[in-house]
C-alpha positions as CSV (number, residue, x, y, z in Angstrom):
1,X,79.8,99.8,121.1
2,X,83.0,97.2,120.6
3,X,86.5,97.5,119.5
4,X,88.3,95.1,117.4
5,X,92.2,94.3,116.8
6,X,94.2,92.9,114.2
7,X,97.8,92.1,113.0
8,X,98.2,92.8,109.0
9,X,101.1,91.6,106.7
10,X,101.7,93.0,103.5
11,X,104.1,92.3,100.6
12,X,105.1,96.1,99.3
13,X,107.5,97.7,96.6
14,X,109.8,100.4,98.0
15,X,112.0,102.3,95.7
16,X,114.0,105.2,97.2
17,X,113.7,108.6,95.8
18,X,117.0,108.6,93.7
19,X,115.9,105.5,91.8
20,X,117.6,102.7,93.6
21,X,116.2,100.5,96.4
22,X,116.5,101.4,99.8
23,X,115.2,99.4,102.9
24,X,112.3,101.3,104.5
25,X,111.9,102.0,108.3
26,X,108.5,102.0,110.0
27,X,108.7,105.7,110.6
28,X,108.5,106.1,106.6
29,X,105.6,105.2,106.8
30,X,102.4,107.3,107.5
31,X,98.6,105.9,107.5
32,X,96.1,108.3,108.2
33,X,92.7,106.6,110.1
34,X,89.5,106.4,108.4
35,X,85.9,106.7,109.3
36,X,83.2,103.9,108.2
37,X,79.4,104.7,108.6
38,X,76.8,102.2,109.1
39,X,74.2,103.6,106.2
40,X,71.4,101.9,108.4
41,X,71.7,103.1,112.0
42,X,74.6,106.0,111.1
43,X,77.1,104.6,113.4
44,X,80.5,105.6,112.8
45,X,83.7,103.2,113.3
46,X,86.6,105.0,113.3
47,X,89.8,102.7,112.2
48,X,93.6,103.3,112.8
49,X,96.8,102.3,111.4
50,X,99.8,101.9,113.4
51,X,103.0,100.1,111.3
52,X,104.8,97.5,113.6
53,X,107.7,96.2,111.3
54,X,109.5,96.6,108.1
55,X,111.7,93.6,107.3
56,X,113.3,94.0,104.1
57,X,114.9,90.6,104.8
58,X,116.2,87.5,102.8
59,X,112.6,86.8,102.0
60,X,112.9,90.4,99.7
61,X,111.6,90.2,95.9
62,X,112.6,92.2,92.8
63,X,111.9,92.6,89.2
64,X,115.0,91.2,87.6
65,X,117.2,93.5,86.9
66,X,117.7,94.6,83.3
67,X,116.3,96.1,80.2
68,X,112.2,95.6,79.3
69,X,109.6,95.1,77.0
70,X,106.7,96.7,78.8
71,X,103.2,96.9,77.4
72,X,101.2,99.9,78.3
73,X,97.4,98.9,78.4
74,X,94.6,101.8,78.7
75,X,91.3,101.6,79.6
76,X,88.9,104.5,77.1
77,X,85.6,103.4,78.2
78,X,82.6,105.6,78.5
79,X,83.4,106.3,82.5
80,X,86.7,108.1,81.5
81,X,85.0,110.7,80.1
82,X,83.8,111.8,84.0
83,X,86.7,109.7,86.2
84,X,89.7,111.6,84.1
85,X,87.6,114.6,82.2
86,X,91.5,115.9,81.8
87,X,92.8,113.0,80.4
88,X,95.7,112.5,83.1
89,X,95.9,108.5,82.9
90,X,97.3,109.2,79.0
91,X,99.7,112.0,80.1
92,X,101.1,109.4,83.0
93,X,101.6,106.7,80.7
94,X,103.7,109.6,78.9
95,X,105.8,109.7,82.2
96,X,106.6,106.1,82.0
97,X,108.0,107.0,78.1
98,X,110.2,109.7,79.6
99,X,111.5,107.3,82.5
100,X,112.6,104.3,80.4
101,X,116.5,104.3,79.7
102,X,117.5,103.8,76.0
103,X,117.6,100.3,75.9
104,X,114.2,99.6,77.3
105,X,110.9,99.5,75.2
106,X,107.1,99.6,75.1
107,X,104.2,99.1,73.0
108,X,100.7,100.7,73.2
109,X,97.4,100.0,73.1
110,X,93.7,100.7,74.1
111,X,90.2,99.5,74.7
112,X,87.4,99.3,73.7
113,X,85.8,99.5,70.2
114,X,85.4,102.9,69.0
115,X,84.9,103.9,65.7
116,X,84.6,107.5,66.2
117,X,87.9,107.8,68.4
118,X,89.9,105.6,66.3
119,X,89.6,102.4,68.2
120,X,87.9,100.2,65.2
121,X,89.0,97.0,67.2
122,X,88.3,95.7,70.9
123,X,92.3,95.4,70.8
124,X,94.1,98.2,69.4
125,X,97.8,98.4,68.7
126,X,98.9,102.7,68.6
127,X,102.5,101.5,68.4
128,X,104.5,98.2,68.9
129,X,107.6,97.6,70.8
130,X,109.9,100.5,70.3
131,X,112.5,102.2,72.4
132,X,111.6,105.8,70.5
133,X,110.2,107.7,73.3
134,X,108.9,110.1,71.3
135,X,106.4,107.6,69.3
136,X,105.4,105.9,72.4
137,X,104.0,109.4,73.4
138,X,102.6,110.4,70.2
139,X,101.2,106.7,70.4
140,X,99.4,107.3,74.0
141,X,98.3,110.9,72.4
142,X,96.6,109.2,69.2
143,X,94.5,107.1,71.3
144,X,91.0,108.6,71.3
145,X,88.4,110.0,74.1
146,X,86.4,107.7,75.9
147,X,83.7,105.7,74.7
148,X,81.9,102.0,74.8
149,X,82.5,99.4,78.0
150,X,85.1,97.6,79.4
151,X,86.5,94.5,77.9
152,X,89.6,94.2,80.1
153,X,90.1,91.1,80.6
154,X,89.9,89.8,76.8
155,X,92.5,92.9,76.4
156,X,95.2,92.0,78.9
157,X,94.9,88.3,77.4
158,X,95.8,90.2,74.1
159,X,98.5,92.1,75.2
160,X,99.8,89.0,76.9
161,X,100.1,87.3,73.4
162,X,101.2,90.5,71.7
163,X,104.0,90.9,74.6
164,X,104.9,87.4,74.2
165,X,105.5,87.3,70.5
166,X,106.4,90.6,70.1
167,X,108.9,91.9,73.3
168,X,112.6,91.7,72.4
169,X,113.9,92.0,76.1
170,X,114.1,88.9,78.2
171,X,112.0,90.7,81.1
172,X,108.2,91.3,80.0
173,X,105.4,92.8,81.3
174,X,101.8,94.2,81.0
175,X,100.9,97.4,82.5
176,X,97.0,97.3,82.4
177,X,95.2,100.8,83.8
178,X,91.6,100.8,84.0
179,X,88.7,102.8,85.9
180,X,86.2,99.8,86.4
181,X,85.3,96.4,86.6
182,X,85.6,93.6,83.2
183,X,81.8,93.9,81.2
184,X,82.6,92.9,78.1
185,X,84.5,89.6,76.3
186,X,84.5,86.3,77.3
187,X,87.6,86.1,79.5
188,X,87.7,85.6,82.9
189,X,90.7,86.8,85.8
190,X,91.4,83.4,86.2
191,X,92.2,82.9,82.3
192,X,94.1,86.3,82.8
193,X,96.2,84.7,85.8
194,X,96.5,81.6,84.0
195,X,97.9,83.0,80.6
196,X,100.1,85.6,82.4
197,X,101.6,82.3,84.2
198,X,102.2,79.9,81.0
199,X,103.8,83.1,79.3
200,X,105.6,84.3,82.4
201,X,104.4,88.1,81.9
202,X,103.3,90.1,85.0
203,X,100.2,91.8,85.3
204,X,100.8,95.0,87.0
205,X,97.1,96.5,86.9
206,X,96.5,100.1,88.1
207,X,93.0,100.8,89.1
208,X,91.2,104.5,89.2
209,X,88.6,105.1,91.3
210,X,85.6,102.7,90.6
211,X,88.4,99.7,89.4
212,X,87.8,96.2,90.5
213,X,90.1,96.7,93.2
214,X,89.7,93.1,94.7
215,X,90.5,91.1,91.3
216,X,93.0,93.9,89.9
217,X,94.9,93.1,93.8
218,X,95.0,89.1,92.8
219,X,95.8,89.2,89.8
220,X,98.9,91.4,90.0
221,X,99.4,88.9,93.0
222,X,99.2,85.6,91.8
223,X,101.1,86.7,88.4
224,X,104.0,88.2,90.0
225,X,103.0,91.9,89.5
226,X,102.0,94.6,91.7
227,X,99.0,96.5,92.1
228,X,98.4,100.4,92.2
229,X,95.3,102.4,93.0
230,X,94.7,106.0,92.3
231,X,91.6,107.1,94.1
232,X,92.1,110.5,92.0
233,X,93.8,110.7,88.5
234,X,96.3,113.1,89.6
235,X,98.2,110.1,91.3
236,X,98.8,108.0,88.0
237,X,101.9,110.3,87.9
238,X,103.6,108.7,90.8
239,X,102.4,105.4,90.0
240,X,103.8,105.1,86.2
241,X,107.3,106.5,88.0
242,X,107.2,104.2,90.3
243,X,106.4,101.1,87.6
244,X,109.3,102.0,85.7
245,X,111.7,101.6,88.8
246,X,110.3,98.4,89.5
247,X,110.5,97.4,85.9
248,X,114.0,98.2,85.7
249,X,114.8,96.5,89.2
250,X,115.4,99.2,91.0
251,X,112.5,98.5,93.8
252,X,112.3,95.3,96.5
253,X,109.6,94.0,98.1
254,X,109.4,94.4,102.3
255,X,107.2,92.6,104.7
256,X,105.1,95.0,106.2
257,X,103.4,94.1,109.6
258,X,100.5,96.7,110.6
259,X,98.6,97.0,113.5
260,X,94.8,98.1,112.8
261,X,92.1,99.0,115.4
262,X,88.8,99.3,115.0
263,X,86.4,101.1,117.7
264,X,83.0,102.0,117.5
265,X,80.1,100.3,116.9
266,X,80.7,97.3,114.7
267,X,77.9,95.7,113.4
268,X,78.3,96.3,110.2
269,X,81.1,94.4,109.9
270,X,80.2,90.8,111.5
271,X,80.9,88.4,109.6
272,X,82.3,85.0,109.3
273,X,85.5,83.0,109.9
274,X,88.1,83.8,106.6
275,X,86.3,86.7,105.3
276,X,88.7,88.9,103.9
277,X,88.2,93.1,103.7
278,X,90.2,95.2,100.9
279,X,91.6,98.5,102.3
280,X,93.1,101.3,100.0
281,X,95.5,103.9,101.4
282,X,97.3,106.8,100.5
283,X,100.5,106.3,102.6
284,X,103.3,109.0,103.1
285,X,106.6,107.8,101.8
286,X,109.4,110.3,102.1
287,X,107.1,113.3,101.9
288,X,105.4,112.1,98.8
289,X,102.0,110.3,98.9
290,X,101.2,107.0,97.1
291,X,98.9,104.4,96.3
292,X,98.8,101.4,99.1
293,X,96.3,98.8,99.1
294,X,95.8,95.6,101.3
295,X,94.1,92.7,102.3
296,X,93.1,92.1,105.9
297,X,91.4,88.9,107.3
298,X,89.7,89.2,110.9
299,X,86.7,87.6,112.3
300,X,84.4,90.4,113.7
301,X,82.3,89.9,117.0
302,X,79.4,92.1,117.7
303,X,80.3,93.1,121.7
C-alpha cells in the first residue's frame, strides 16, 4: 500500500453564466474522486481532487474579441452509429448556429467518404461561410448517418485551408468534433499543429468517448485552441455553448492549481521521471457540469 501527492496547474476557459467572463473562485469548482483498478492483482487506488488556487491574473488569455468565421468539423464514421445512436453531436453543432450573433458565421462540413449518406468526398462542404442560421442547421441536418473510418487529421488540414481562403471575419477558427483516434489520410498532428500555426487558425477539437484525448489536448494547445471532452453525447450541448462564448471573447483563461492524492496500492502506476498521465473530469461550475481535462506529470514510487 502507498500514497502519492502532487501539485497540478492548468490553463482553463471560464465564462460566466450570463455570457460574459467572470473570475472563478476555487469554491466553483467541484471534482469528484475516482477509483483506478489494477486489472492484474484487483487493487483499487482511490484518487482525489482538491483545488488550491484560481488566479485569473495578468497572465489571463482570451479569444479576441469580435465577430467570427468558425468552421464546424464532424466526425460520421462508422463508431457514431453506437457512441451517438441519437445523433446528439449534429443537434449541438445546431446550438452553436443558434448562439452566434448576426454578424458572425460558419461553414459546415463532414467526414469521411460515404456514398450512401451523401458524403462522396473525404472532405465535404454542407455549406460555406454564412451568417443564415437557418442554413447552417439545415447544413448540419443534411449531413448523413455514420459510416467508413476516421480521416481527421487530413480533414482539419482541409478545413484549415477552406477557413483560410474562405472566412470573412478577421478571427478564425476550426471546431473539429470526433469520437476516435486519426486512421485514415496521410496527415499527421504535427502537420495539423503546424498548418493551424502558418495560417493562425485554432483548433478547438472536442473528443467523445473513445477520441484521442492526448493528441486532441495538444493540439488545441499548441494551436491556441481549447480542448473539450464529452464522455457522453448529452454533454456536446454545453460544450458548443460554451465554444461560441469563447469564440466571441466572452471567456478568459485562469491558472488553476490542484492538489491530487493518490492512496492505495500503486503499482500500477510506477513509472519513470517526466511521464505525463491525462485525466478527464466532469467538474461542477455554477451548478452545471462540464467537460475538464488535464495533464499531470509525477514520478510514482512503489512504497
Amino acid at each position: 500500500m502507498s500514497s502519492i501527492s502532487a501539485i497540478v496547474e492548468n490553463d482553463l476557459y471560464f465564462v460566466g453564466a450570463d455570457g460574459t467572463f467572470r473570475a472563478p473562485t476555487p469554491a466553483d469548482l467541484q471534482f469528484s474522486s475516482t477509483t483506478w483498478r489494477n486489472p492484474d492483482t484487483g487493487a483499487t487506488s482511490t484518487q482525489t481532487f482538491d483545488v488550491q488556487s484560481v488566479d485569473c491574473g495578468t497572465s489571463a488569455q482570451t479569444f479576441p474579441k469580435g465577430n467570427y468565421s468558425a468552421m464546424m468539423l464532424f466526425d460520421r464514421s462508422g463508431s457514431m452509429s453506437s457512441n451517438d445512436p441519437g445523433d446528439l453531436s449534429l443537434q449541438a453543432g445546431q446550438v452553436f448556429a443558434d448562439a452566434m450573433t448576426a454578424a458572425d458565421e460558419a461553414a459546415v462540413a463532414a467526414f469521411p467518404t460515404s456514398a450512401s449518406n451523401n458524403r462522396p468526398s473525404e472532405f465535404n462542404i454542407y455549406t460555406g461561410f454564412t451568417a443564415d442560421v437557418g442554413r447552417i442547421k439545415s447544413a448540419v441536418r443534411s449531413i448523413g448517418g455514420p459510416d467508413g473510418g476516421t480521416p481527421l487529421y487530413s480533414s482539419i488540414m482541409s478545413s484549415l485551408s477552406y477557413t483560410s481562403s474562405q472566412g470573412g471575419k478577421a478571427n478564425k477558427a476550426v471546431l473539429a468534433f470526433t469520437d476516435g483516434q486519426n486512421n485514415e489520410g496521410a496527415a499527421t498532428e504535427n502537420d495539423v499543429i503546424s498548418e493551424s500555426k502558418r495560417l493562425q487558425i485554432p483548433v478547438f477539437p472536442v473528443g467523445l468517448k473513445e477520441g484521442d484525448n492526448g493528441a486532441l489536448a495538444q493540439i488545441a494547445k499548441e494551436t491556441g485552441g481549447s480542448f473539450f471532452f464529452a464522455s457522453e453525447a448529452q454533454q456536446l450541448f454545453a460544450a458548443y455553448k460554451s465554444l461560441a462564448a469563447i469564440l466571441s471573447g466572452n471567456a478568459s483563461t485562469c491558472k488553476v492549481t490542484v492538489k491530487t492524492d493518490l492512496s492505495g496500492d500503486a503499482a500500477q502506476f510506477v513509472q519513470g521521471t517526466g511521464r505525463t498521465w491525462t485525466f478527464t473530469r466532469a467538474v461542477r461550475i455554477d451548478g452545471t457540469l462540464v467537460p475538464f481535462t488535464f495533464k499531470q506529470a509525477f514520478d510514482v514510487v512503489n512504497r
